[in-house]
C-alpha positions in Angstrom: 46.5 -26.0 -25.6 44.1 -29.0 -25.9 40.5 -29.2 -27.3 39.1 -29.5 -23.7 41.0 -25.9 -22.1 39.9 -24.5 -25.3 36.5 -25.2 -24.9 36.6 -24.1 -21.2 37.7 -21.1 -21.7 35.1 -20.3 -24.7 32.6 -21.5 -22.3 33.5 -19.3 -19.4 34.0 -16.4 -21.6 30.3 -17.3 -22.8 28.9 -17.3 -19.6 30.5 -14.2 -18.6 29.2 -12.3 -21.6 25.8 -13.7 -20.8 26.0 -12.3 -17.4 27.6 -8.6 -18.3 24.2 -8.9 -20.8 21.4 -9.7 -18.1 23.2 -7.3 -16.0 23.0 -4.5 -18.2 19.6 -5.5 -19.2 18.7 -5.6 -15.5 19.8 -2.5 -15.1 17.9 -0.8 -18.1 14.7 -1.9 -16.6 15.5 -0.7 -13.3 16.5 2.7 -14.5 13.0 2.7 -17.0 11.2 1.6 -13.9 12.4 4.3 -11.7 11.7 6.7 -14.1 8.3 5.3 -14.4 7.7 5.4 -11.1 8.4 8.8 -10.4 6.7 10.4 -12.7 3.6 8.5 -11.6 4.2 9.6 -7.6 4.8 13.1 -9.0 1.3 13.4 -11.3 -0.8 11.5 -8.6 0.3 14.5 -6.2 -0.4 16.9 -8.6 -3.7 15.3 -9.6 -4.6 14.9 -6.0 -3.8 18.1 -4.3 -3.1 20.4 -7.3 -4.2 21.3 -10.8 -2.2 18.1 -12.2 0.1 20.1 -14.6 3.0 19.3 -12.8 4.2 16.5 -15.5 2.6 17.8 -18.3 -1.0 16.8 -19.6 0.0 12.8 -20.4 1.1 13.2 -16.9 -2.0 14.3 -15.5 -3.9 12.1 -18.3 -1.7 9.1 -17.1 -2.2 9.6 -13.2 -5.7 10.5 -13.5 -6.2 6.9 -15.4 -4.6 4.9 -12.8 -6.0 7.0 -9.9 -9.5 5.9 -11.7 -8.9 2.0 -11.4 -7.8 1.9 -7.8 -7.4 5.5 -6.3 -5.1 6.4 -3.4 -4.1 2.8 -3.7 -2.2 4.2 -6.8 0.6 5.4 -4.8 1.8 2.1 -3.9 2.4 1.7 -7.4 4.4 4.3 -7.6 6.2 3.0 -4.0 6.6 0.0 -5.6 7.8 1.1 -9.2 10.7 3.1 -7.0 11.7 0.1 -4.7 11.6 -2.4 -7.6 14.5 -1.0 -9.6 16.7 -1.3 -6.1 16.4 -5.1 -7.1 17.4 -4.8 -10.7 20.6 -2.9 -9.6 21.5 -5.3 -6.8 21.4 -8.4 -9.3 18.2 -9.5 -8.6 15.4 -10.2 -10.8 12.5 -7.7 -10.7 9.7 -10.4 -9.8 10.6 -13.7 -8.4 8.0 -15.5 -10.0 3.9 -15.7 -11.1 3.1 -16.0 -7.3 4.8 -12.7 -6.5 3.3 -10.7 -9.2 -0.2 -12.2 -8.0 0.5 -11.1 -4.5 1.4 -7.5 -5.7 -1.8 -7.7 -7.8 -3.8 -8.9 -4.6 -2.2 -6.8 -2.2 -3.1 -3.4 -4.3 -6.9 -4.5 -4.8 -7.1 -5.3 -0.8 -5.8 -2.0 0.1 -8.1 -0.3 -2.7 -11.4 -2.3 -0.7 -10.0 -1.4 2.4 -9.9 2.3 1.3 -13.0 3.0 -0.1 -14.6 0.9 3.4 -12.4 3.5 5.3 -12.7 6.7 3.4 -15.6 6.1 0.4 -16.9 9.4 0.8 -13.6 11.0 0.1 -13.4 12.0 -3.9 -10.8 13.6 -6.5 -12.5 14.2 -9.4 -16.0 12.0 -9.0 -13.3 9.0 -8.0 -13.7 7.4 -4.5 -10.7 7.0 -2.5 -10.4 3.2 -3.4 -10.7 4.1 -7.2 -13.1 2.4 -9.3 -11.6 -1.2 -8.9 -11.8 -1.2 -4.9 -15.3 0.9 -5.2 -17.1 -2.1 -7.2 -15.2 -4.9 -5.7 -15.9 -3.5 -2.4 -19.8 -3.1 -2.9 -20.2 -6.0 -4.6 -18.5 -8.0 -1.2 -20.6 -5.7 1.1 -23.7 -7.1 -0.4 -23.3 -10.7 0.7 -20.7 -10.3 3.6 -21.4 -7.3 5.3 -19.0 -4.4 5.7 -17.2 -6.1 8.3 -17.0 -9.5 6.5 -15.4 -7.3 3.2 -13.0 -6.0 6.0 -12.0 -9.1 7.1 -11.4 -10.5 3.4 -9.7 -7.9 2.3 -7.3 -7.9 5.5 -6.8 -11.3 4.6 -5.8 -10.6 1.2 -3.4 -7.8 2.2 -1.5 -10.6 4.6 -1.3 -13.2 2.0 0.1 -10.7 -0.5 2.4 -9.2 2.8 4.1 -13.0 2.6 3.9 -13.7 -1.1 5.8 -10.2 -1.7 8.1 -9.5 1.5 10.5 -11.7 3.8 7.6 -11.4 6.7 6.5 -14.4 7.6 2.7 -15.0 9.2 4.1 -15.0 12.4 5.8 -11.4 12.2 2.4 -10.1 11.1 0.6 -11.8 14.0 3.2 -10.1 15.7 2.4 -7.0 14.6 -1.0 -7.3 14.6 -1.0 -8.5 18.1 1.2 -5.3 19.4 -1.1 -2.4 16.9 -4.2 -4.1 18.6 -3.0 -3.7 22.2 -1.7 -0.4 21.6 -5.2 0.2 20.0 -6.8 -0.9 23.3 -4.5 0.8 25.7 -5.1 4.1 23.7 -9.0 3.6 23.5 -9.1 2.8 27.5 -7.1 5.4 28.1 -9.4 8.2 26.4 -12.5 6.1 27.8 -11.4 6.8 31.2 -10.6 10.0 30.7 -13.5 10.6 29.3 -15.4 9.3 32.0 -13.5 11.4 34.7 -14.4 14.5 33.1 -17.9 13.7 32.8 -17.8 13.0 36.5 -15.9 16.0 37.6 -18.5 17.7 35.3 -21.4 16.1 37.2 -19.8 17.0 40.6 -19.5 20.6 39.5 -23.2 21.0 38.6 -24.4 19.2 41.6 -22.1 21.7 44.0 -23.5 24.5 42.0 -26.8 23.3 42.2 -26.3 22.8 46.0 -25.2 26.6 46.6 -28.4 27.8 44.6 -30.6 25.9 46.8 -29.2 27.6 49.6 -28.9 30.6 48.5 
C-alpha cells in the first residue's frame, strides 16, 4: 500500500466519521426540538382554554411567558418547533442561514400586529391576542399609519418572511392572494344580494299587507 491510498482512505474514513457525527448531532437537536415544541403547544392550550396545569407549573409558567410577548402568535412557535426537527432528521440543517431565522423572527411579529388589529379586545389573562410584542408594536404603527397602513405593513412583512422561510415564491402568493380575494368578493356579493332580496321581499310583504288594510 503506498502513502497516497493510505492517506485516502484515512481521509474518507475522516469524512465519514465527521458525517455519522453531524448526523447524530442533527438528530439530537431535532428530537430536543420536538420535545420542546410539544410541550409548548400542549401548555399554550392549557393556559388558553384551561387552568394551565396540564404540563405542570414550569409548563404553565413557560407558556404563559411566551403567550405574554406575542400571544396566539405563540402557537406558530410551537408549529414551527414540531416541523423544524423534520429537517434535522432528513439531513438538513435546522436554519439555512441569518436571513431565514430573520424571516421567522419577522413573520411571527407580523402575525402578532395582525392579531391584535384583528382580535385586540380578545384577552387570556390581561394579555391581548397579539401578546405584548404585537400590542405595542401595533399601536405604536397605528399612531403614524393608520390602522389600515399597520395592516398593510404587517401583510408585507408576513410575505417577505413567507419567501425568506418557504419554497413559495412572490408569485405563488399573488396567486393566492389573488384567488382568497375573489373568493372574498364572490362570497360578499353573494350575501349582498341576498340580502337585498330579502329586504325587498320584506318590503313587498308590508306594502301588500298594507294594501289589504286599506281595504279592509
Amino acid at each position: 500500500m503506498t502513502a497516497r491510498a493510505a492517506s485516502r482512505i484515512l481521509a474518507s474514513r475522516s469524512v465519514s466519521l465527521d458525517g455519522s457525527v453531524g448526523a447524530t448531532k442533527r438528530e439530537i437537536a431535532g428530537v430536543v426540538l420536538l420535545a420542546l415544541g410539544t410541550f409548548l403547544s400542549l401548555g399554550l392550550l392549557s393556559f388558553q382554554f384551561g387552568d394551565g396545569t396540564l404540563v405542570g407549573p414550569l409548563g404553565r409558567w413557560f407558556a404563559r411567558s411566551v403567550f405574554a410577548l406575542v400571544g396566539v402568535a405563540a402557537y406558530c412557535m410551537g408549529a414551527a418547533l414540531v416541523v423544524m426537527p423534520v429537517r434535522a432528521f432528513v439531513g438538513t440543517s435546522v436554519g439555512r442561514g441569518l436571513g431565514e431565522w430573520a424571516g421567522y423572527t419577522g413573520g411571527l411579529l407580523a402575525v402578532a400586529i395582525l392579531l391584535h388589529l384583528v382580535a385586540g379586545g380578545y384577552r387570556v389573562d390581561g394579555f391581548s391576542a397579539g401578546g405584548l410584542l404585537g400590542e405595542y408594536t401595533a399601536e405604536f404603527l397605528r399612531a403614524g399609519l393608520s390602522t389600515t397602513g399597520t395592516a398593510l405593513l404587517a401583510f408585507l412583512g408576513l410575505t417577505l418572511a413567507l419567501i425568506a422561510t418557504t419554497p413559495l415564491e412572490a408569485r405563488h402568493i399573488g396567486v393566492a392572494t389573488t384567488t382568497l380575494a375573489r373568493l372574498t368578493w364572490k362570497g360578499t356579493r353573494t350575501a349582498g344580494l341576498q340580502a337585498v332580496r330579502g329586504g325587498g321581499r320584506g318590503a313587498s310583504r308590508h306594502s301588500s299587507r298594507a294594501r289589504g288594510r286599506r281595504n279592509r
